[in-house]
CHARMM-style PDB file with segment names, atoms N, HN, CA, C and O in Angstrom:
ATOM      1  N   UNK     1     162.840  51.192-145.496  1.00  0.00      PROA
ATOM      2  CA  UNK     1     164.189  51.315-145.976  1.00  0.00      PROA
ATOM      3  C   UNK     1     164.749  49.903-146.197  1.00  0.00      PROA
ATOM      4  O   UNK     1     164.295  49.057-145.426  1.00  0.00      PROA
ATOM      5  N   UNK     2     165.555  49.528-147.009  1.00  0.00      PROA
ATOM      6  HN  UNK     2     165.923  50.214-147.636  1.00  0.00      PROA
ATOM      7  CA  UNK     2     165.973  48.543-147.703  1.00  0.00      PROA
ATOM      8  C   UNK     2     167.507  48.010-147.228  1.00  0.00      PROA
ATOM      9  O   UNK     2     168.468  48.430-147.873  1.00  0.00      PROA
ATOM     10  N   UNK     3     167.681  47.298-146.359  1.00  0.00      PROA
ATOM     11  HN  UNK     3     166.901  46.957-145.835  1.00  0.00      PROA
ATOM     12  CA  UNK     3     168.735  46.634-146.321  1.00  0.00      PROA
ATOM     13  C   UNK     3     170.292  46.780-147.152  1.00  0.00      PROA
ATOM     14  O   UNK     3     170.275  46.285-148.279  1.00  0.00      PROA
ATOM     15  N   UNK     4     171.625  47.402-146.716  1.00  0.00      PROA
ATOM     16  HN  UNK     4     171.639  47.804-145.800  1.00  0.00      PROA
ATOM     17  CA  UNK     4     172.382  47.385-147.966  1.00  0.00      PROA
ATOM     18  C   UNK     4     173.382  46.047-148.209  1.00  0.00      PROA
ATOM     19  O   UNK     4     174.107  45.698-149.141  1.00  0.00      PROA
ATOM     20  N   UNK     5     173.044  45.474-146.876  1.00  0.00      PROA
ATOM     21  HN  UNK     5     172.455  45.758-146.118  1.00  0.00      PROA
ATOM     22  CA  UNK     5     173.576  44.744-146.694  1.00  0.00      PROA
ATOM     23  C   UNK     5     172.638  42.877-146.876  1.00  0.00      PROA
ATOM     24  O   UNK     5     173.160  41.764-146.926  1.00  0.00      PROA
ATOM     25  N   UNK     6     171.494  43.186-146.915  1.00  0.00      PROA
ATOM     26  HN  UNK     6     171.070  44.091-146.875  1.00  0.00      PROA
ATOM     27  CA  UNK     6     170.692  42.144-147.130  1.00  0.00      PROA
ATOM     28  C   UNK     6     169.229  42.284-147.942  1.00  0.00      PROA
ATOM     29  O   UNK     6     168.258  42.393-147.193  1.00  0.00      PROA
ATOM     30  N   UNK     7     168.974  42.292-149.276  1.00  0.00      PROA
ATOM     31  HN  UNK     7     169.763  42.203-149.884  1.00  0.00      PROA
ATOM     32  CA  UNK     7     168.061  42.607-149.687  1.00  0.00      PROA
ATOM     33  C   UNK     7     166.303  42.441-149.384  1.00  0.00      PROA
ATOM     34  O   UNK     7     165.353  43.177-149.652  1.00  0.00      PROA
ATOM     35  N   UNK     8     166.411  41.112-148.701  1.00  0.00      PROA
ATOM     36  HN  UNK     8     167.183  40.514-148.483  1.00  0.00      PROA
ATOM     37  CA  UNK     8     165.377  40.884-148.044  1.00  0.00      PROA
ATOM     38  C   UNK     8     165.397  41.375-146.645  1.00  0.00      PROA
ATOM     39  O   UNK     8     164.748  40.838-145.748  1.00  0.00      PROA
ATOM     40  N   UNK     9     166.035  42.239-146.511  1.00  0.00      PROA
ATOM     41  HN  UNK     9     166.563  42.675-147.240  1.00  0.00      PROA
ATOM     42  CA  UNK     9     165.068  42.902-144.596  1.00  0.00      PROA
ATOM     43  C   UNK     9     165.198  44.025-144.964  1.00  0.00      PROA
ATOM     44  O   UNK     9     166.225  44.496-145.452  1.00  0.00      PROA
ATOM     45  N   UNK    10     163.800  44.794-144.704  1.00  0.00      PROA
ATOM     46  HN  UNK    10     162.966  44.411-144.307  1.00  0.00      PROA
ATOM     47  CA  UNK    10     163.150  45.865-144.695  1.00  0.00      PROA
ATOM     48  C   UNK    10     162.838  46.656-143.447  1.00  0.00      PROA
ATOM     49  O   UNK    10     162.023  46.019-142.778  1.00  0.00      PROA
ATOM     50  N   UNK    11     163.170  47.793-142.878  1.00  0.00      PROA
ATOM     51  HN  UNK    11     163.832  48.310-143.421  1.00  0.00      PROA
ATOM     52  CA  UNK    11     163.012  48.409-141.588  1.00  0.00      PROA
ATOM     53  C   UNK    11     162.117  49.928-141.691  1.00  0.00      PROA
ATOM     54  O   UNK    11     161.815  50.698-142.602  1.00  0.00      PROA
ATOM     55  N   UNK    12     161.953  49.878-140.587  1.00  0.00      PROA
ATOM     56  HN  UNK    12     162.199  49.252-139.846  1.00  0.00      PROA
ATOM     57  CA  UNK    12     160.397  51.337-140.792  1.00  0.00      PROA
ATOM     58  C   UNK    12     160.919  52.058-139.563  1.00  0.00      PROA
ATOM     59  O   UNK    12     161.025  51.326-138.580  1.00  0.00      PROA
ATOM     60  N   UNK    13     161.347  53.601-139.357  1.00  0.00      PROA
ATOM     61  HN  UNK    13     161.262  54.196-140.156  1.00  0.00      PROA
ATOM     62  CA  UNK    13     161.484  53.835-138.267  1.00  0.00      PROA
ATOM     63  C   UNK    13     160.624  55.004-138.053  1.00  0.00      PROA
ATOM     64  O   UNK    13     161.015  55.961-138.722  1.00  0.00      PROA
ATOM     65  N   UNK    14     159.101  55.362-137.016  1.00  0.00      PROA
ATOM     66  HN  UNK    14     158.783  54.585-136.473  1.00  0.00      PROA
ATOM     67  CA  UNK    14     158.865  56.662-137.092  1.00  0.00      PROA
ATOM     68  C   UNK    14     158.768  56.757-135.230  1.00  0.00      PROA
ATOM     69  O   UNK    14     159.315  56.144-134.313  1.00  0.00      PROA
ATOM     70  N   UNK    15     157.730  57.909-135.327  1.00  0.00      PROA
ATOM     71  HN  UNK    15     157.286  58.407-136.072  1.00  0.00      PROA
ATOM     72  CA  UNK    15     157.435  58.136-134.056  1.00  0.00      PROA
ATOM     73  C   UNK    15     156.838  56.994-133.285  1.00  0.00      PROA
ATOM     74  O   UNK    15     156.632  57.085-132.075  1.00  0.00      PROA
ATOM     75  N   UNK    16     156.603  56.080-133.878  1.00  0.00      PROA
ATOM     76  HN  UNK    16     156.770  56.006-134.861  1.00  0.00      PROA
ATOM     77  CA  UNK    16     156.060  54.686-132.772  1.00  0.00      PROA
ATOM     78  C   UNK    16     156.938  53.699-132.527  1.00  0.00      PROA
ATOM     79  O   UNK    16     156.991  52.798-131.690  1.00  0.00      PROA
ATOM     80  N   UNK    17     157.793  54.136-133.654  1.00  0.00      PROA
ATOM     81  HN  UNK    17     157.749  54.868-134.334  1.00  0.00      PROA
ATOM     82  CA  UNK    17     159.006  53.100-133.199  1.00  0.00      PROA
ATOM     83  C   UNK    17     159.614  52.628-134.511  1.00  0.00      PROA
ATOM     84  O   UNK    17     159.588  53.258-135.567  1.00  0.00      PROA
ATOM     85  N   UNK    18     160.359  51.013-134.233  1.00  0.00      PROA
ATOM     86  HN  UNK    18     160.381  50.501-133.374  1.00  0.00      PROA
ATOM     87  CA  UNK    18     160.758  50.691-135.138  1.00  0.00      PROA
ATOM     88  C   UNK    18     160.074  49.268-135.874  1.00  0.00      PROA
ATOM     89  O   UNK    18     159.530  48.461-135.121  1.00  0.00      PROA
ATOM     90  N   UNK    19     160.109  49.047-137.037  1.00  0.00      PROA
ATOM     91  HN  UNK    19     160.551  49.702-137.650  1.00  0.00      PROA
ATOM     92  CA  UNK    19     159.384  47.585-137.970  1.00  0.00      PROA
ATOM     93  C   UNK    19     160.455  46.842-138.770  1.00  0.00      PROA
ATOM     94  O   UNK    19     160.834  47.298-139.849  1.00  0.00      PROA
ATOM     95  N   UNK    20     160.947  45.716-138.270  1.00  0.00      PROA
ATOM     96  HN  UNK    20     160.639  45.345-137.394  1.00  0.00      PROA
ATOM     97  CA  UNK    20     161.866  45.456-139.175  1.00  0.00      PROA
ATOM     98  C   UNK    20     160.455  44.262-140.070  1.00  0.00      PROA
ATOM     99  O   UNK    20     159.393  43.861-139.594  1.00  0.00      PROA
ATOM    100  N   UNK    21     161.103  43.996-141.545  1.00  0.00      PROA
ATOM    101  HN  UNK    21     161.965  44.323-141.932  1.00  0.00      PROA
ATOM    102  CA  UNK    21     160.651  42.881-141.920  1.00  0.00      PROA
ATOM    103  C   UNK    21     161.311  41.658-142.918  1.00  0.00      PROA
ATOM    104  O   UNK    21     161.874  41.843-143.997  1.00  0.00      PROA
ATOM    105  N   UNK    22     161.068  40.336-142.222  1.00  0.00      PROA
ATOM    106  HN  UNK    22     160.611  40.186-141.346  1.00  0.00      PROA
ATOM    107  CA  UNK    22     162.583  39.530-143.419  1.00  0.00      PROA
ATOM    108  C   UNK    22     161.562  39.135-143.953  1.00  0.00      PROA
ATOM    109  O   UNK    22     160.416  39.058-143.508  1.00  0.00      PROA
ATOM    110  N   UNK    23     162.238  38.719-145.533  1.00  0.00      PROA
ATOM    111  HN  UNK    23     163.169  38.782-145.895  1.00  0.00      PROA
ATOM    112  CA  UNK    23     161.311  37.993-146.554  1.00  0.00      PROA
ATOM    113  C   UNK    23     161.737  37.055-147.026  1.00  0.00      PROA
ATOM    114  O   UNK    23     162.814  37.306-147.567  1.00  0.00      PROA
ATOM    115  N   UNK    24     161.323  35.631-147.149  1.00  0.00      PROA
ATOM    116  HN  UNK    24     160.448  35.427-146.710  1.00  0.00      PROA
ATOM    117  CA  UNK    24     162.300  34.570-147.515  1.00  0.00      PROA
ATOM    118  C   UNK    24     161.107  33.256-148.374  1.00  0.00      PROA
ATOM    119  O   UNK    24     160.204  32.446-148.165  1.00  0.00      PROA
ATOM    120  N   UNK    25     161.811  33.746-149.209  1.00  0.00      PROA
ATOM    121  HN  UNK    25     162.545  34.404-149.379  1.00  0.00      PROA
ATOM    122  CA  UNK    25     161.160  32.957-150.682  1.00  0.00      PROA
ATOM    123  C   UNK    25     158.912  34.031-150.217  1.00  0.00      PROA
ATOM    124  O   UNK    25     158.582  35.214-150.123  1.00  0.00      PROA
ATOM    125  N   UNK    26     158.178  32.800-150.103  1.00  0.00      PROA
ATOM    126  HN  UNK    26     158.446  31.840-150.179  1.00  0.00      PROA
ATOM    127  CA  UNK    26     156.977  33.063-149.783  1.00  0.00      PROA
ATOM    128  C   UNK    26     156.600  33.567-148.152  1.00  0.00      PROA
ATOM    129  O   UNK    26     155.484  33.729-147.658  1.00  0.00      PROA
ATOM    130  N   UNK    27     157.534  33.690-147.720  1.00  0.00      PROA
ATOM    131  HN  UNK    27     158.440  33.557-148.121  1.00  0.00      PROA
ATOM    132  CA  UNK    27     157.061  33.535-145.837  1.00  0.00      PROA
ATOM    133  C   UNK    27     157.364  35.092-145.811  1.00  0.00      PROA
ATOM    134  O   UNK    27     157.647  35.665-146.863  1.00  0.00      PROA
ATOM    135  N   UNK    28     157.308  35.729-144.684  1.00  0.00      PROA
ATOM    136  HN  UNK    28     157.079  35.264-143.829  1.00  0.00      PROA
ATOM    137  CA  UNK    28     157.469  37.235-143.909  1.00  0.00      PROA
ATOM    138  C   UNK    28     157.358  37.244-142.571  1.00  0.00      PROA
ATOM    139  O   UNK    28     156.242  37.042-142.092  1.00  0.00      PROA
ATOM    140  N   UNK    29     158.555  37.493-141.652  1.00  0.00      PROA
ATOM    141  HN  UNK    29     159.461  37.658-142.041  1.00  0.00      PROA
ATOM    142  CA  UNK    29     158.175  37.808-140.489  1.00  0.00      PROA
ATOM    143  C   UNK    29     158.529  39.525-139.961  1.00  0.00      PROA
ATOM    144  O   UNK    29     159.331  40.401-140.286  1.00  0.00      PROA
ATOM    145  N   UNK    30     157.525  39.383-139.072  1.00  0.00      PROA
ATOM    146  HN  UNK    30     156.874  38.672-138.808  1.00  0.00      PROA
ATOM    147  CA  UNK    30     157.791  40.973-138.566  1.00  0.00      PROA
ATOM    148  C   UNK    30     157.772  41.173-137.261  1.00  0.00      PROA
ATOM    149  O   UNK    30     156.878  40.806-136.498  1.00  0.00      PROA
ATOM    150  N   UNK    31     159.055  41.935-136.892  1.00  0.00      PROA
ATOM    151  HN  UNK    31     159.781  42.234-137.512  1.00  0.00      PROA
ATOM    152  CA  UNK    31     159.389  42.204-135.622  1.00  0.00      PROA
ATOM    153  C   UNK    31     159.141  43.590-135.239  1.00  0.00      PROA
ATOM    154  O   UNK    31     158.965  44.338-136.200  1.00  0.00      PROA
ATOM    155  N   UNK    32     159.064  44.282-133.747  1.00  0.00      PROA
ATOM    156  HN  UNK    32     159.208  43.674-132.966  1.00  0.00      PROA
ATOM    157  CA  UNK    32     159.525  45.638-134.172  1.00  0.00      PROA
ATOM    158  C   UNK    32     158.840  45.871-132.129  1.00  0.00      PROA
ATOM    159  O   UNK    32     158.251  45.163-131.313  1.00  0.00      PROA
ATOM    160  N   UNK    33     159.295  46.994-132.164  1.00  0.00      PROA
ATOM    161  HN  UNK    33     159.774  47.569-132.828  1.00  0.00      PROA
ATOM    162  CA  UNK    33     159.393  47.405-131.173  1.00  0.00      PROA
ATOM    163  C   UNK    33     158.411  47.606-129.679  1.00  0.00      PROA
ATOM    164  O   UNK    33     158.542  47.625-128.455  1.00  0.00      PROA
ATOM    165  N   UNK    34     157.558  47.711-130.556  1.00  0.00      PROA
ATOM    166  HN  UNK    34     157.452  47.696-131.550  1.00  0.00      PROA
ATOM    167  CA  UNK    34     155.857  47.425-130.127  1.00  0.00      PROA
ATOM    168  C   UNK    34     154.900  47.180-130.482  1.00  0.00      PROA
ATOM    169  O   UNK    34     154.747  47.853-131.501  1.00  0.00      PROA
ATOM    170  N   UNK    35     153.693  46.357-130.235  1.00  0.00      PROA
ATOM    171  HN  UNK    35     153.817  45.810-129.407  1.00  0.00      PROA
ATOM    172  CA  UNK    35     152.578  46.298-130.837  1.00  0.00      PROA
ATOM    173  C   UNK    35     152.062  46.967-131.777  1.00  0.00      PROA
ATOM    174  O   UNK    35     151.566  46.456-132.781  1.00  0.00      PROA
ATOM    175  N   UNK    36     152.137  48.364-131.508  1.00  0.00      PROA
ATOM    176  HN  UNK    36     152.539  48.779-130.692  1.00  0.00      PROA
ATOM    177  CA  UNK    36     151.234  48.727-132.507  1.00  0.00      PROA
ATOM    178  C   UNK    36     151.889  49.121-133.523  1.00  0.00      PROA
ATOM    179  O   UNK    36     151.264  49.377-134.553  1.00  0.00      PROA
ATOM    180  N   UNK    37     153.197  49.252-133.482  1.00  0.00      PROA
ATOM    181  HN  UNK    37     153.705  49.044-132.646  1.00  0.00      PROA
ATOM    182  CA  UNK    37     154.041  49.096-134.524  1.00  0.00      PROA
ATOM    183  C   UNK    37     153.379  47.882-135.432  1.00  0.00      PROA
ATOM    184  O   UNK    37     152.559  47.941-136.348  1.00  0.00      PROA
ATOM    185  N   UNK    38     153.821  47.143-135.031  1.00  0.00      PROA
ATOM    186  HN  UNK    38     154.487  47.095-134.287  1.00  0.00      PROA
ATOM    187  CA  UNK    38     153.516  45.720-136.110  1.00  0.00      PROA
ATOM    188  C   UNK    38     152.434  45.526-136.589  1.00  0.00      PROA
ATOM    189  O   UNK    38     152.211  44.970-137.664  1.00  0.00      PROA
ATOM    190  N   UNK    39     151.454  46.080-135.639  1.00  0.00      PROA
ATOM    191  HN  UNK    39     151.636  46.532-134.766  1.00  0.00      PROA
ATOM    192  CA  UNK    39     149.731  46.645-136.337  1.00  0.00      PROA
ATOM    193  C   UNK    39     149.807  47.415-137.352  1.00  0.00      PROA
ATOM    194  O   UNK    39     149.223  47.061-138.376  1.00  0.00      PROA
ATOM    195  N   UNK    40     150.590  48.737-137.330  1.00  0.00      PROA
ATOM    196  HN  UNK    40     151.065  49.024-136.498  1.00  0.00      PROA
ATOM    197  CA  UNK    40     150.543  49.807-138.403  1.00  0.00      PROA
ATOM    198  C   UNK    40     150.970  49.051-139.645  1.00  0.00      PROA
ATOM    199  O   UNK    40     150.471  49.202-140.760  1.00  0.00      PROA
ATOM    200  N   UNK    41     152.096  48.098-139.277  1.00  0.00      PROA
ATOM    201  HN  UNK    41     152.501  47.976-138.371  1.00  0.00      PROA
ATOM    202  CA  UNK    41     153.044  47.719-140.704  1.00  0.00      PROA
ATOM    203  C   UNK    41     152.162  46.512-140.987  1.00  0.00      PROA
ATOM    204  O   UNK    41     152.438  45.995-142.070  1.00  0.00      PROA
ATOM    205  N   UNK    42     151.392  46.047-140.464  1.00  0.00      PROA
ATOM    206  HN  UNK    42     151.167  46.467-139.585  1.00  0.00      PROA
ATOM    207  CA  UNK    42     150.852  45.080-140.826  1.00  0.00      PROA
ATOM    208  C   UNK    42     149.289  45.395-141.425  1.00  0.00      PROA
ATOM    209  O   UNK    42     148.752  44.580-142.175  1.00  0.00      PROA
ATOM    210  N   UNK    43     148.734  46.432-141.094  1.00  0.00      PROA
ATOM    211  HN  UNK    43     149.171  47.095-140.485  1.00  0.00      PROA
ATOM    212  CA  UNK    43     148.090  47.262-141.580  1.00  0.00      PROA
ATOM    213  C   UNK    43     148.375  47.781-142.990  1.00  0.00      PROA
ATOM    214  O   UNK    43     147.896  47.101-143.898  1.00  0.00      PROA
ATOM    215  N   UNK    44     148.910  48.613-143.249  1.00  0.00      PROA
ATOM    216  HN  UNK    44     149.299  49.165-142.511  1.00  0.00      PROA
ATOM    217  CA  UNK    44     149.649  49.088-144.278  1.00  0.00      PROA
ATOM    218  C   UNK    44     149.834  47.909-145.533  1.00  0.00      PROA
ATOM    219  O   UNK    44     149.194  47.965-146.583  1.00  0.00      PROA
ATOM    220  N   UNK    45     151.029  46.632-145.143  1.00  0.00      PROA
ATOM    221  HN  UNK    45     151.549  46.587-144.290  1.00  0.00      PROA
ATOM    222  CA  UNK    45     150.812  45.705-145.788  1.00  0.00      PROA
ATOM    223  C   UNK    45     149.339  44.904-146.835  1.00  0.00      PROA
ATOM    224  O   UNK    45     149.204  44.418-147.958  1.00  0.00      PROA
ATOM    225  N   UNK    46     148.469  45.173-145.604  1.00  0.00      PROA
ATOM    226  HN  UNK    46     148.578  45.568-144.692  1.00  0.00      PROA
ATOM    227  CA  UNK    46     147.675  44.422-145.815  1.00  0.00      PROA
ATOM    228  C   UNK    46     146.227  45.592-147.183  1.00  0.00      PROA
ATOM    229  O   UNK    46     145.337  45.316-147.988  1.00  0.00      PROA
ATOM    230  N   UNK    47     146.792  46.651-146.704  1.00  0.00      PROA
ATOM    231  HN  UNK    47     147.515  46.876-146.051  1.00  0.00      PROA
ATOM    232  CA  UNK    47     146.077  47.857-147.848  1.00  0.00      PROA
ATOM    233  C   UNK    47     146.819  47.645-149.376  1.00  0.00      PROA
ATOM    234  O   UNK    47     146.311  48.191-150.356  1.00  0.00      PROA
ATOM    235  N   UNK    48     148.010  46.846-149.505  1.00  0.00      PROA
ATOM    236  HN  UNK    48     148.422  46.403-148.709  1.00  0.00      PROA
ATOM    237  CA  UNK    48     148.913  46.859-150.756  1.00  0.00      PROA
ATOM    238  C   UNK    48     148.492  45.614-151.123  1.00  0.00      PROA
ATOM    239  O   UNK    48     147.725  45.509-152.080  1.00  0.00      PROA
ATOM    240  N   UNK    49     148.833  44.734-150.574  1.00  0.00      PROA
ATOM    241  HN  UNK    49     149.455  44.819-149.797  1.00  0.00      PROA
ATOM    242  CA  UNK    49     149.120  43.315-150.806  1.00  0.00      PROA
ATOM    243  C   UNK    49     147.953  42.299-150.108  1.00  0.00      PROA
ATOM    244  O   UNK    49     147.417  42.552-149.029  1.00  0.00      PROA
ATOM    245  N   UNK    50     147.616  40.909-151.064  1.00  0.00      PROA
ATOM    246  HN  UNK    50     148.051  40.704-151.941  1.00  0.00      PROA
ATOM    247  CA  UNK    50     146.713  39.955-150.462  1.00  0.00      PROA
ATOM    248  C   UNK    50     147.658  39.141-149.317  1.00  0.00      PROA
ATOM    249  O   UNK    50     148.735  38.734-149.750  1.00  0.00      PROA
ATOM    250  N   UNK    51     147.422  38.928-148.207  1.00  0.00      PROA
ATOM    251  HN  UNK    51     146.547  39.259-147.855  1.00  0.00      PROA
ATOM    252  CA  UNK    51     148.443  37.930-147.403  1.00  0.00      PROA
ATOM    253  C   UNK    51     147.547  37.425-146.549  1.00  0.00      PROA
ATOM    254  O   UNK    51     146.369  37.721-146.350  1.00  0.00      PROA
ATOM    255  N   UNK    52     148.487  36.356-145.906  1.00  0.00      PROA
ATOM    256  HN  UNK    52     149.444  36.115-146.067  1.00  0.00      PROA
ATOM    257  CA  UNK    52     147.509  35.328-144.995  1.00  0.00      PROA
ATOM    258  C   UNK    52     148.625  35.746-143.569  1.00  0.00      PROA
ATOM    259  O   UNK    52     149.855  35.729-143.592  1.00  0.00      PROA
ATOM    260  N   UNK    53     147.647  36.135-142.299  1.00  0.00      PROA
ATOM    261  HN  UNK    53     146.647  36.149-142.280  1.00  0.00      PROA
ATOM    262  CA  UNK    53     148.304  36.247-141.253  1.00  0.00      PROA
ATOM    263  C   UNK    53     148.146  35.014-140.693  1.00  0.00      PROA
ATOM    264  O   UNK    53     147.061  34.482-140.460  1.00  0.00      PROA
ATOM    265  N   UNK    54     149.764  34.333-140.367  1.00  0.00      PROA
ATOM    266  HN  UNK    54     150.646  34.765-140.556  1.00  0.00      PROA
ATOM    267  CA  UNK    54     149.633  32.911-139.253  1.00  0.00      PROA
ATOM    268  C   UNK    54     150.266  33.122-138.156  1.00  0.00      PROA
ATOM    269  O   UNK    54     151.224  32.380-137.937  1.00  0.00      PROA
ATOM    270  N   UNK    55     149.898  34.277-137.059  1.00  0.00      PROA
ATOM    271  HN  UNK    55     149.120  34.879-137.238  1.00  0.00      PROA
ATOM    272  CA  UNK    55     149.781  34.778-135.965  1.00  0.00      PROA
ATOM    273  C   UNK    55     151.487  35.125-135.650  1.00  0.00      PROA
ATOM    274  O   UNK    55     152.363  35.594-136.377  1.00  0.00      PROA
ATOM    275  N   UNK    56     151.491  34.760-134.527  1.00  0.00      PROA
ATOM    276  HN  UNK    56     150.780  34.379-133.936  1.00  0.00      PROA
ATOM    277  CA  UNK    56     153.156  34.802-133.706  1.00  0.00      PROA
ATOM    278  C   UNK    56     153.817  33.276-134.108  1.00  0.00      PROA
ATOM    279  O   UNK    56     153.408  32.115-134.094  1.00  0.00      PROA
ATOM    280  N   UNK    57     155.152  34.012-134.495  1.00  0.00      PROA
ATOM    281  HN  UNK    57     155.485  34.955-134.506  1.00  0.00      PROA
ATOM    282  CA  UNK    57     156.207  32.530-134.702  1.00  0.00      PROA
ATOM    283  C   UNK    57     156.457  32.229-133.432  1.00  0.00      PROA
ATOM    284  O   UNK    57     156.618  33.048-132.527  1.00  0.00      PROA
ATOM    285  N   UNK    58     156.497  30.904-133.331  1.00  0.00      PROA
ATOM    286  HN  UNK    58     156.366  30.238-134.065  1.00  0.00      PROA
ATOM    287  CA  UNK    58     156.930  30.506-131.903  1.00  0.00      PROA
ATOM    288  C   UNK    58     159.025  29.559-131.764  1.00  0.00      PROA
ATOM    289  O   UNK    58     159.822  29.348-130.850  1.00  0.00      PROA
ATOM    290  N   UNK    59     158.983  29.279-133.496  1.00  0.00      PROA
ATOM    291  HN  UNK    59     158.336  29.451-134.239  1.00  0.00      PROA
ATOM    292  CA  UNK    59     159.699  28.499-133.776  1.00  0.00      PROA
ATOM    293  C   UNK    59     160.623  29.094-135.398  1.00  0.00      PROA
ATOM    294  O   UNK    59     160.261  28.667-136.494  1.00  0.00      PROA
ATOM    295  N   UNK    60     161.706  30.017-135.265  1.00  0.00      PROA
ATOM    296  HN  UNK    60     162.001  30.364-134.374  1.00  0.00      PROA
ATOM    297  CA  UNK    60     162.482  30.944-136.399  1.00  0.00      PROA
ATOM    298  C   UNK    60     163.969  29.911-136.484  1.00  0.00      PROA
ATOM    299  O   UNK    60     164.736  29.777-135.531  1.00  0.00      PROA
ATOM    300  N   UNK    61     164.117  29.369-137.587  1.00  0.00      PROA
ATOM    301  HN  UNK    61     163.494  29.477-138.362  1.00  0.00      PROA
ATOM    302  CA  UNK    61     165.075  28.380-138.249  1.00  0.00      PROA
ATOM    303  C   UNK    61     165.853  27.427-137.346  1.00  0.00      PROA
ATOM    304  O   UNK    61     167.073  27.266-137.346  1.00  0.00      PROA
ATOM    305  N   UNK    62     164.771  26.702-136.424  1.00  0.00      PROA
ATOM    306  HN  UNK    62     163.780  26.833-136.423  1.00  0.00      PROA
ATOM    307  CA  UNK    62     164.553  25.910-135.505  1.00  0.00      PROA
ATOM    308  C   UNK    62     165.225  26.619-134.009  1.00  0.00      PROA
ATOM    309  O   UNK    62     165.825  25.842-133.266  1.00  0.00      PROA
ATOM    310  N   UNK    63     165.146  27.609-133.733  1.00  0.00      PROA
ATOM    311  HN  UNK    63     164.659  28.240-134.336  1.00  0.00      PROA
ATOM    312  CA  UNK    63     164.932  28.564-132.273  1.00  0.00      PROA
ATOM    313  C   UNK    63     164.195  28.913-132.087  1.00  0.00      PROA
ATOM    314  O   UNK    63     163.782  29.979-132.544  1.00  0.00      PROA
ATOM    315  N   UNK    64     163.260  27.717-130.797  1.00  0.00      PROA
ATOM    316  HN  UNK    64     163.596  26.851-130.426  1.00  0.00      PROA
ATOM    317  CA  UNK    64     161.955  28.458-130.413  1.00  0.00      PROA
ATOM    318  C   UNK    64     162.518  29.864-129.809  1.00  0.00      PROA
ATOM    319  O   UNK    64     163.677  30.063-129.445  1.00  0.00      PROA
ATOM    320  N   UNK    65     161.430  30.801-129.783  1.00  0.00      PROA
ATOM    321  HN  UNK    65     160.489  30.639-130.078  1.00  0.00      PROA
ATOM    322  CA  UNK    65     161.087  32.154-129.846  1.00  0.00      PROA
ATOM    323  C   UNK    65     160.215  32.278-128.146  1.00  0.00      PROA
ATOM    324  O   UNK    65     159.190  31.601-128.069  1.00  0.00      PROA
ATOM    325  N   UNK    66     160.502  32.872-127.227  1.00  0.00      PROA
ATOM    326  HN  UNK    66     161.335  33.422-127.289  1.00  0.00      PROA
ATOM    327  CA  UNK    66     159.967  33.604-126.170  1.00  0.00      PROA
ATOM    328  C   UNK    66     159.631  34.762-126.200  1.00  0.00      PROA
ATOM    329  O   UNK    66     160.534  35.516-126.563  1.00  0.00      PROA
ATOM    330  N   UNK    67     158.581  35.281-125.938  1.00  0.00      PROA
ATOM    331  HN  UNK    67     157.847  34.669-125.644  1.00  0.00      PROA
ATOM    332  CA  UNK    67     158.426  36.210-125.805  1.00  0.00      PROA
ATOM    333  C   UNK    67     158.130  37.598-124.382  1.00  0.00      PROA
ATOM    334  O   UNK    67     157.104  37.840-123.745  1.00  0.00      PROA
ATOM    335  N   UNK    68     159.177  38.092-124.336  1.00  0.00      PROA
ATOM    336  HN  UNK    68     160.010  37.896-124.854  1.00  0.00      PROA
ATOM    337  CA  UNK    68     159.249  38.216-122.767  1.00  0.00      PROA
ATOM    338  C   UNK    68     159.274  40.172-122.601  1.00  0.00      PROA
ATOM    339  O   UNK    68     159.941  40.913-123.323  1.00  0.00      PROA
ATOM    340  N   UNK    69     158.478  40.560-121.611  1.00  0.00      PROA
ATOM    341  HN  UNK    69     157.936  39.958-121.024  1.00  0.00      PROA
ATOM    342  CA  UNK    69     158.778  41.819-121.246  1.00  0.00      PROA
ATOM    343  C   UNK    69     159.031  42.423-120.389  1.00  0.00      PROA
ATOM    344  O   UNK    69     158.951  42.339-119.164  1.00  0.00      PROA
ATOM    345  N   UNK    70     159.437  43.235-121.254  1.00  0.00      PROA
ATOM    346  HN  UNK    70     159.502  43.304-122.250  1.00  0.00      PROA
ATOM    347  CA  UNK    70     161.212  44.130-119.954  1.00  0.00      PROA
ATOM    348  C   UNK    70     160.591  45.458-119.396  1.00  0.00      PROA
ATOM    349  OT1 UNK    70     161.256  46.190-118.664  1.00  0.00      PROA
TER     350      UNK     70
END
């Protein structure tokens, strides 16, 4: 589903959860609720489109990024 408020973020919601994704110029990051969420959407992606995975951001418009579980 498509953002109405921002054309570049894209969100996925099913039974595994949720996928958001921002797109900015050439880059893509993807967040979402759980692993295998981001597997499926990244999966999926990767059946449409050629892309290069460069793992986990550690560093999003200079805020390093933690990753912590609750």
């Amino acid at each position: 589903m498509v953002n109405k408020f921002d054309p570049c973020v894209y969100s996925k919601f099913d039974e595994h959860g949720v996928a958001v994704i921002y797109l900015y110029v050439d880059d893509m990051l993807i967040i979402g609720t759980s692993i295998e969420m981001i597997k499926l959407t990244k999966d999926f992606l990767n059946s449409k489109f050629e892309r290069k995975d460069l793992c986990e951001a550690n560093l999003i418009l200079r805020v390093k990024v933690k990753k912590i579980r609750i």
